[in-house]
Every structure is written in C-alpha cells, then in structure tokens.
Backbone bond lengths (Angstrom), bond angles and torsions (degrees), N, CA, C in turn:
res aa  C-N    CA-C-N  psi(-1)  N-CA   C-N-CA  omega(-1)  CA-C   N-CA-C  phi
1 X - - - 1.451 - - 1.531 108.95 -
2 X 1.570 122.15 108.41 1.196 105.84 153.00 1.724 156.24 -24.57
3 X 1.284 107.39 126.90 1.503 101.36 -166.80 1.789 111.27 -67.41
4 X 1.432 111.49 131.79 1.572 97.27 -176.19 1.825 105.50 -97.65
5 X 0.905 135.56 161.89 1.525 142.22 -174.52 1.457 93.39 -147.45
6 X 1.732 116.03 160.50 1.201 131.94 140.21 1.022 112.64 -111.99
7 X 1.689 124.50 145.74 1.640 126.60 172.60 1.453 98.16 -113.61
8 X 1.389 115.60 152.25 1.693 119.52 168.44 1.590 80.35 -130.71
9 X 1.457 86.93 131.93 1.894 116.91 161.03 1.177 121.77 -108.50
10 X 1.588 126.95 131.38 1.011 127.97 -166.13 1.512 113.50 -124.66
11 X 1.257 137.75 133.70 1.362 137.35 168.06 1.443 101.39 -122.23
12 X 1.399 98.70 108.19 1.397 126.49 -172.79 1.789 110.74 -67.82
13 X 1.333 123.22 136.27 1.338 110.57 154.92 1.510 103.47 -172.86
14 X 1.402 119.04 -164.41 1.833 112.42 -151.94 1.390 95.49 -114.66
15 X 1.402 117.17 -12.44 1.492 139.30 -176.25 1.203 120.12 -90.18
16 X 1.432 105.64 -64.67 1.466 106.97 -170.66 1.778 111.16 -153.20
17 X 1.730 109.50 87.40 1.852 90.85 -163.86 1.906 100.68 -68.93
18 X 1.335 84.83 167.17 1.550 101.97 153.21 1.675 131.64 -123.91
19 X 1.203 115.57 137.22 1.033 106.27 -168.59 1.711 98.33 -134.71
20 X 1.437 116.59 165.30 1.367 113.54 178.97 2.015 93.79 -164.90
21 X 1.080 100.46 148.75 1.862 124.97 -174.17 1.669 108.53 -125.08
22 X 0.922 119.18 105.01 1.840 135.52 153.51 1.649 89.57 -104.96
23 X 2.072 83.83 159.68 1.257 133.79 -173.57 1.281 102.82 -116.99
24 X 1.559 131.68 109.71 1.159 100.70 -172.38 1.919 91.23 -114.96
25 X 1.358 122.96 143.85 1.662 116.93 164.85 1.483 101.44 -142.02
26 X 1.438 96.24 121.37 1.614 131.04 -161.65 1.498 110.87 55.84
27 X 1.301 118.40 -105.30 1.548 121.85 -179.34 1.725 118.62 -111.06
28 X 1.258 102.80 17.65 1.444 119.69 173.10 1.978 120.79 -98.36
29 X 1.096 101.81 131.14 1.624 84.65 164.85 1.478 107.28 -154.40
30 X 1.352 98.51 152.82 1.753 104.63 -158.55 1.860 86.63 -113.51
31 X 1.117 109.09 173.42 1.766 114.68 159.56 1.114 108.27 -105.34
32 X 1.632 112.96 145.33 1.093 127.07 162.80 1.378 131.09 -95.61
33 X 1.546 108.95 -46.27 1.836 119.02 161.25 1.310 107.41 -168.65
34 X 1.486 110.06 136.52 1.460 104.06 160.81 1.877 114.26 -127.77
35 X 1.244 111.97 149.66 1.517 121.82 -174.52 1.402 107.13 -115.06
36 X 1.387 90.78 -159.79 1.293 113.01 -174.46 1.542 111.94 -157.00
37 X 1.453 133.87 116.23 1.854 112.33 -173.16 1.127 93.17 -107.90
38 X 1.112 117.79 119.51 1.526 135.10 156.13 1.569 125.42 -37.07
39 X 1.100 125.89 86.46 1.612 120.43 177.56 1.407 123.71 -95.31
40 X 1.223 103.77 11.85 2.050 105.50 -171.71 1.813 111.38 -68.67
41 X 1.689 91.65 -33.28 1.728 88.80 -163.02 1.283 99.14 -83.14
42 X 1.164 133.06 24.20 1.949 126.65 -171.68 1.510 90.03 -103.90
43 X 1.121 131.63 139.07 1.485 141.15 -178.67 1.638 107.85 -71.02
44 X 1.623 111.73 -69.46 1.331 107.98 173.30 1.277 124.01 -86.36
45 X 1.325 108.20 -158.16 1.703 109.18 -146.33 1.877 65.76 -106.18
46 X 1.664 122.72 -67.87 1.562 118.52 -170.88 1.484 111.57 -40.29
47 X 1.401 129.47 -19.67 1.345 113.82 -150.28 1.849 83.18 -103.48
48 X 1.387 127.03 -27.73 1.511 120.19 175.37 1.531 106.41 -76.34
49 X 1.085 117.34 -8.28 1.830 126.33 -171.91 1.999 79.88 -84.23
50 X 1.056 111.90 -65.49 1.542 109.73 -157.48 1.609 100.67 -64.32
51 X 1.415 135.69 -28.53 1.538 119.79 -176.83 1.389 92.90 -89.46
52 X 1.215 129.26 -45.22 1.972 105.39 177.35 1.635 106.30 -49.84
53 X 1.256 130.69 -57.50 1.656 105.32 167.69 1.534 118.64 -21.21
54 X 1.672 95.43 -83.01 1.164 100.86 -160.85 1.677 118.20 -60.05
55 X 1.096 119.42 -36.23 1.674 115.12 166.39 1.300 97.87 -58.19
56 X 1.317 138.75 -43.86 1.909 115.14 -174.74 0.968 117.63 -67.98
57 X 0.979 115.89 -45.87 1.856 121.29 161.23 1.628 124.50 -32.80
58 X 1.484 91.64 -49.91 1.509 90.62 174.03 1.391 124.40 -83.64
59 X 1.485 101.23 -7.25 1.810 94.76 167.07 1.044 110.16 -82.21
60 X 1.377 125.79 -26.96 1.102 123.93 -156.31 1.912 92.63 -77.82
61 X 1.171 114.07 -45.53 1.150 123.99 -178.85 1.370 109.87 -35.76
62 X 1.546 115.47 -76.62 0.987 141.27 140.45 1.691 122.60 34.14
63 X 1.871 88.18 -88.56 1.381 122.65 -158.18 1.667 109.76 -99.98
64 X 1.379 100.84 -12.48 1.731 101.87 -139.94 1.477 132.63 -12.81
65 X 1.699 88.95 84.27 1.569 89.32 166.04 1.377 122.48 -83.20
66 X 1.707 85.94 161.07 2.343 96.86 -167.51 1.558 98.01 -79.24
67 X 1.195 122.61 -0.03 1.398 109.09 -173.18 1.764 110.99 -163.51
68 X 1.721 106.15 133.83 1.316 98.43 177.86 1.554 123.81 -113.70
69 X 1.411 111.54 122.71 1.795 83.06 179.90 1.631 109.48 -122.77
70 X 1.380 115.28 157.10 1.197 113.81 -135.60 1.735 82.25 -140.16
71 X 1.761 101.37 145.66 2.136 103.00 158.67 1.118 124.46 -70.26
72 X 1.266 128.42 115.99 1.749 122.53 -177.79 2.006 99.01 -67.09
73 X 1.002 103.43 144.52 1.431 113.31 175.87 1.231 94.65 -46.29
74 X 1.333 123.80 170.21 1.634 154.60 167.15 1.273 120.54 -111.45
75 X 1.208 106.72 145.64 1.681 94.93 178.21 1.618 123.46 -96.96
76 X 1.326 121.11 108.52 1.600 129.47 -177.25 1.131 104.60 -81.40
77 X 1.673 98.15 -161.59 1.481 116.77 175.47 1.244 114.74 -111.43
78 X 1.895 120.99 -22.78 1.033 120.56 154.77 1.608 150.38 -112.46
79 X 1.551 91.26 112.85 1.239 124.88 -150.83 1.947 101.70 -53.54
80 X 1.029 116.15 -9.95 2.050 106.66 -175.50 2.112 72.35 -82.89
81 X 1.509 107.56 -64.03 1.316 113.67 -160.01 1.975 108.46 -22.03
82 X 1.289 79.22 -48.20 2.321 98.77 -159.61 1.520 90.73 -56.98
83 X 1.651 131.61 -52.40 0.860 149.41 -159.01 1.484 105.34 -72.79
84 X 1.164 131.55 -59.96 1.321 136.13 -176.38 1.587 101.17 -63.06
85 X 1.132 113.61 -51.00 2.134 118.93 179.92 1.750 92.45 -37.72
86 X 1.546 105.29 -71.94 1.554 113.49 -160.44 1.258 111.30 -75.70
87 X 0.957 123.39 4.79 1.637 124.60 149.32 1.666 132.19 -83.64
88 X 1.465 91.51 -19.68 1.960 114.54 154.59 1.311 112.13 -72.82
89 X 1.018 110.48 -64.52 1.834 122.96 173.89 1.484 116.41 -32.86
90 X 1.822 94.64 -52.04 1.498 91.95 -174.54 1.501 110.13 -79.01
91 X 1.294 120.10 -22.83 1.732 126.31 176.12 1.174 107.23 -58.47
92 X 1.730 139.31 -49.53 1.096 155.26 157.41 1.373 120.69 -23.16
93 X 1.421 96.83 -64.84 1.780 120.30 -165.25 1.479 87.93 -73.10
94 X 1.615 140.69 -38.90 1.674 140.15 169.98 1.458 108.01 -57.55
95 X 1.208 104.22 -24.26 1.810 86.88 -173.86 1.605 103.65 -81.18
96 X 1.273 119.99 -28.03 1.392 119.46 -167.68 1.268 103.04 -94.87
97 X 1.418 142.88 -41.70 1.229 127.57 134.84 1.149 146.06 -4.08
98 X 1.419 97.29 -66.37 1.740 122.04 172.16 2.015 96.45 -55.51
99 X 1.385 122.76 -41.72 1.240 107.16 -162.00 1.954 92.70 -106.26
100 X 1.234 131.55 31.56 1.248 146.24 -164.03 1.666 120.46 13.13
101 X 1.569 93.35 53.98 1.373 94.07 152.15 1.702 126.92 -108.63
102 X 1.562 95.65 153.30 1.687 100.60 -174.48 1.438 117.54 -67.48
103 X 1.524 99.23 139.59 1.391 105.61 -160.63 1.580 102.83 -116.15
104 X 1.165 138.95 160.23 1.344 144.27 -163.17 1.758 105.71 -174.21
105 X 1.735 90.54 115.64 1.357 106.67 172.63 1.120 134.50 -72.59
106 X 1.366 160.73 131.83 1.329 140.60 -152.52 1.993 101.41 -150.25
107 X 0.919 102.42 111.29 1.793 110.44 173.53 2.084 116.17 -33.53
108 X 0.892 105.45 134.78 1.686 79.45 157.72 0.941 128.05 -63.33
109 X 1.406 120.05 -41.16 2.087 114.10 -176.33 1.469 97.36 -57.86
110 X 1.539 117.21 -33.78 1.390 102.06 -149.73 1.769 92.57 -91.42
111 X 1.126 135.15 6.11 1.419 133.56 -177.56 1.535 79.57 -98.53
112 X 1.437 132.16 -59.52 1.847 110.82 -170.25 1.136 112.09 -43.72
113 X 1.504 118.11 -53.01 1.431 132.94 -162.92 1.498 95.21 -47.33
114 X 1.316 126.32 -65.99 1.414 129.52 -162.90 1.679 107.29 -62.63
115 X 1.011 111.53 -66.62 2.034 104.19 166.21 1.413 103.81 -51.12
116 X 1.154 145.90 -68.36 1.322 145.39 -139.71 1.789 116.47 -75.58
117 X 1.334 91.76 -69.07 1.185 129.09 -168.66 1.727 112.56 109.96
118 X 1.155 115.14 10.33 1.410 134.73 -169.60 1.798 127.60 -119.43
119 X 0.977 127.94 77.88 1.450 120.97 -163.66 1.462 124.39 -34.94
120 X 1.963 103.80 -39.71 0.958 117.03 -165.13 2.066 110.71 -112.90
121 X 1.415 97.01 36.26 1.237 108.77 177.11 1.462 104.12 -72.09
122 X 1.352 122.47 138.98 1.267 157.44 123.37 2.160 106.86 11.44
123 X 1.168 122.78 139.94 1.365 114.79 -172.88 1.991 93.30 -88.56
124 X 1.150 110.34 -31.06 0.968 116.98 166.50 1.941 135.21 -53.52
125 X 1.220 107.22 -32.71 1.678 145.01 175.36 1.475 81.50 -65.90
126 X 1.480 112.83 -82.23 1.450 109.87 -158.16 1.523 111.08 -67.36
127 X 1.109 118.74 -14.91 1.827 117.69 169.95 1.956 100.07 -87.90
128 X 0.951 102.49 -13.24 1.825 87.67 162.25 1.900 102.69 -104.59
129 X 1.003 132.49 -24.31 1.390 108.60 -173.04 2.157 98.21 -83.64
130 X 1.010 95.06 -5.47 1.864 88.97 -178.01 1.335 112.10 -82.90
131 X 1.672 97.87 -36.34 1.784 119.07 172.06 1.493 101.77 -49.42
132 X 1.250 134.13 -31.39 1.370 134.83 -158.58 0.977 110.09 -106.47
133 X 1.300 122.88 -44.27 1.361 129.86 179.64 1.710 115.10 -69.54
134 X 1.329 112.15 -46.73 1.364 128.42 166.70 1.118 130.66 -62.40
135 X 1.224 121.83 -27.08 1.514 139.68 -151.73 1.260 110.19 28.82
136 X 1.952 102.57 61.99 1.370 90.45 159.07 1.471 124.51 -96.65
137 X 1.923 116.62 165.50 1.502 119.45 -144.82 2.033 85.01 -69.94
138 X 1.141 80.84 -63.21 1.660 107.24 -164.28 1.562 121.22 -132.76
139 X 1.625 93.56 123.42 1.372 112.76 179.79 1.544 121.03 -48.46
140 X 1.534 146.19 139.56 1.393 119.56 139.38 1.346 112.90 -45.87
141 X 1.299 91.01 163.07 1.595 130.39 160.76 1.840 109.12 -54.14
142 X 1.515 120.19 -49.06 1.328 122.57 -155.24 1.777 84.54 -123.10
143 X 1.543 127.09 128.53 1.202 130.97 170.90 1.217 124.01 -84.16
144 X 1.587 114.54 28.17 1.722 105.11 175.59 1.537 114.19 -87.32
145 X 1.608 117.66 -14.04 1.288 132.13 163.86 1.965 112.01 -62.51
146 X 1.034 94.73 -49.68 1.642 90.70 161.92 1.516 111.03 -77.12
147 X 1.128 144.38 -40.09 1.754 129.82 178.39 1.494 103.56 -41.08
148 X 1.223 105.76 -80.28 1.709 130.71 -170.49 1.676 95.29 -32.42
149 X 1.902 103.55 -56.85 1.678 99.06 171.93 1.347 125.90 -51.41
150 X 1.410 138.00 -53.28 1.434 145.94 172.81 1.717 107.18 -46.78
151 X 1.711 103.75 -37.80 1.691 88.68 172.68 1.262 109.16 -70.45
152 X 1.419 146.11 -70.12 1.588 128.16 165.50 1.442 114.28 -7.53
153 X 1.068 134.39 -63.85 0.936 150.05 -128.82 1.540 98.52 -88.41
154 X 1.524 106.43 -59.63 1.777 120.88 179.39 1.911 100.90 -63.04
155 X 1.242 122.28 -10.59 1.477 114.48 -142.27 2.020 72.09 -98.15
156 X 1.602 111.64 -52.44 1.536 113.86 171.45 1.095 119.80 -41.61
157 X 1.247 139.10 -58.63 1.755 134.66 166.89 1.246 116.35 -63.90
158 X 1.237 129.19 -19.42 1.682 131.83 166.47 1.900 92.21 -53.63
159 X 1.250 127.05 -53.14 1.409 119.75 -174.38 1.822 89.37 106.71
160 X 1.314 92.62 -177.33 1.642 104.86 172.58 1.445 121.50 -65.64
161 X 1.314 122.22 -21.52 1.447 114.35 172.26 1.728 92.35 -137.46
162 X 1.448 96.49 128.98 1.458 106.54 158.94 2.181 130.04 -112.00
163 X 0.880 94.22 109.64 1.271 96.23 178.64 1.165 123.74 -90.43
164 X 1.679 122.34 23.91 1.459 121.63 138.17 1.613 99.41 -107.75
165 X 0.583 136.30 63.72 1.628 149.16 118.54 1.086 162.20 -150.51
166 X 0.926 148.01 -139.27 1.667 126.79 -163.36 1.571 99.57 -138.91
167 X 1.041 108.33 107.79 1.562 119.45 -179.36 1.759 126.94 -103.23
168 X 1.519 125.11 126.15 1.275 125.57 173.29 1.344 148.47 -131.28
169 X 0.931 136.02 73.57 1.144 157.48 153.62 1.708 122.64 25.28
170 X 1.234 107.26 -47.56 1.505 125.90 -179.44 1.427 98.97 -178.61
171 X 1.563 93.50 -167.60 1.314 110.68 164.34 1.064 127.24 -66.82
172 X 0.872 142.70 -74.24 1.495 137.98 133.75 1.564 120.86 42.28
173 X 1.581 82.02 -75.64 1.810 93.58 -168.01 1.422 100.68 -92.43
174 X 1.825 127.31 -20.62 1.412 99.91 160.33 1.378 120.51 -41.36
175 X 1.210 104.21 -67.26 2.096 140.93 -172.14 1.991 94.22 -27.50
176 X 1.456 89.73 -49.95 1.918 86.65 -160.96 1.620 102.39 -87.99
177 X 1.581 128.89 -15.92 1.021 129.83 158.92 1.472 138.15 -77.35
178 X 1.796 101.67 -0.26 1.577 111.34 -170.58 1.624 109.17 -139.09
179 X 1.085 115.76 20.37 1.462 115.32 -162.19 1.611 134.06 -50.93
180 X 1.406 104.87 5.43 1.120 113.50 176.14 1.795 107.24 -116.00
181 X 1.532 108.25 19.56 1.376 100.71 164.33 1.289 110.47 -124.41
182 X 1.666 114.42 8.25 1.361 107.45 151.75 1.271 131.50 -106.62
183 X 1.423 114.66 145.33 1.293 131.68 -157.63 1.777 111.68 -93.37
C-alpha cells in the first residue's frame, strides 16, 4: 500500500501569503485547498507578522500536513522589501516548527522549473500548468494561492529528499544549519 503524506505550500509575503495543500499516495496527488491570507487591512508590519503565525498554525491545525515547503526569499534591489518578505518566511517556517513539521526551502526558478519545466516561467504558466494538473475548476483572481500551491507541488517531484533545497527538522537543525542568523 502506498505511503499517503500531506504537503502545505507556502508563498510567503507581508501582503498577501499563499498557501496551497495536496495529498499525495504513491505517485499521485490530488488537491485539497489552496488560499490566500489577506494582510493589507493590519496597520503594522508586527501585527501582519502575528496573523501569518496564527493563520499557519491553524492550517496546519486544520490540515495536519507531514511536511511544509515554503519560497526562499529572492534577492531584489529593495532591501526594507527582502527584509520584511523574510521575516514572513521566518514567521511561517515557526509555525511549522513550532508544531515539528519538516520544512524545505525551495527557490522560485526552482519551484517553476518543477511545475513548468521552465525556471523562468510566467506566474501565470504555473497557474495554468496546476489548472491541468489539478483539475482545478477556476483560477483566483490574485496568484499567490497558486505560488504557495506550486511549492507543494515542486516539494512532490523533488521525491523524499531534495538536494536543491534547504531542509529542517526542528529547531535544532535550523540553529546548526544557519548560525549566523542567530543572535
């Protein structure tokens, strides 16, 4: 009997995350839900840091998936921007932590690459190859519900161990894998 897993994918941001949940059993995977959490109406930057916790938490609650994979920031030009993203990421990557599931970082090119076959595909590309793959009815309006989905999605064709990304275990193995981002 095939092993069944859930993955939750997350595309982190201070605005608007995305997140998306597959089922995967053996080499099949169906969807389960993907969103979108709204962060515009929160005044500060701490008070949208504290509902991305608490909404990840509750998916996680929720859904409990065995595994989370998440977009590693990118590198821009604006530096408050880079800073504020990876301060979502890291709120994110704490909630699943906090409930000790394994977490795995995944690039954007390298999340197109895996839906697409294209690094530098279109956000749009990857909201039609998920449409296909998923059979989903109808797209949102705003594609951060498909990002967050394509990370699930890329984290499933990575297989059980991926070595283009960055994988964690707990605290622990963040701490001994990052030591120059703790203070």
């Amino acid at each position: 009997m095939a092993k069944e897993r859930i993955i939750l994918g997350i595309d982190p941001g201070t605005q608007v995350m995305g997140y998306g949940i597959i089922k995967c059993v053996g080499n099949k995977i169906t969807l389960i839900t993907f969103g979108e959490i709204i962060l515009t109406k929160y005044e500060t930057h701490a008070l949208k840091l504290k509902k991305i916790f608490e909404r990840t938490l509750g998916i996680i609650d929720e859904y409990h998936p065995d595994e989370l994979a998440i977009e590693a920031p990118f590198f821009g030009k604006n530096v408050q921007s880079m800073l504020k993203l990876g301060r979502a990421q890291g709120v994110a990557m704490a909630a699943g932590l906090y409930r000790d599931i394994p977490i795995t970082e995944y690039l954007p090119k390298k999340i197109k690459q895996s839906v697409t076959g294209s690094g530098n595909a279109s956000k749009e590309q990857v909201a039609a190859m998920l449409q296909t793959l998923l059979k989903i009815k109808t797209l949102p309006k705003r594609l951060d519900a498909t990002d967050g989905l394509a990370a699930a999605v890329c984290h499933f064709f990575q297989g059980e161990s991926s070595p283009t990304g960055e994988s964690y275990t707990g605290w622990e193995s963040f701490v001994t894998k990052n030591p120059k981002r703790i203070k």
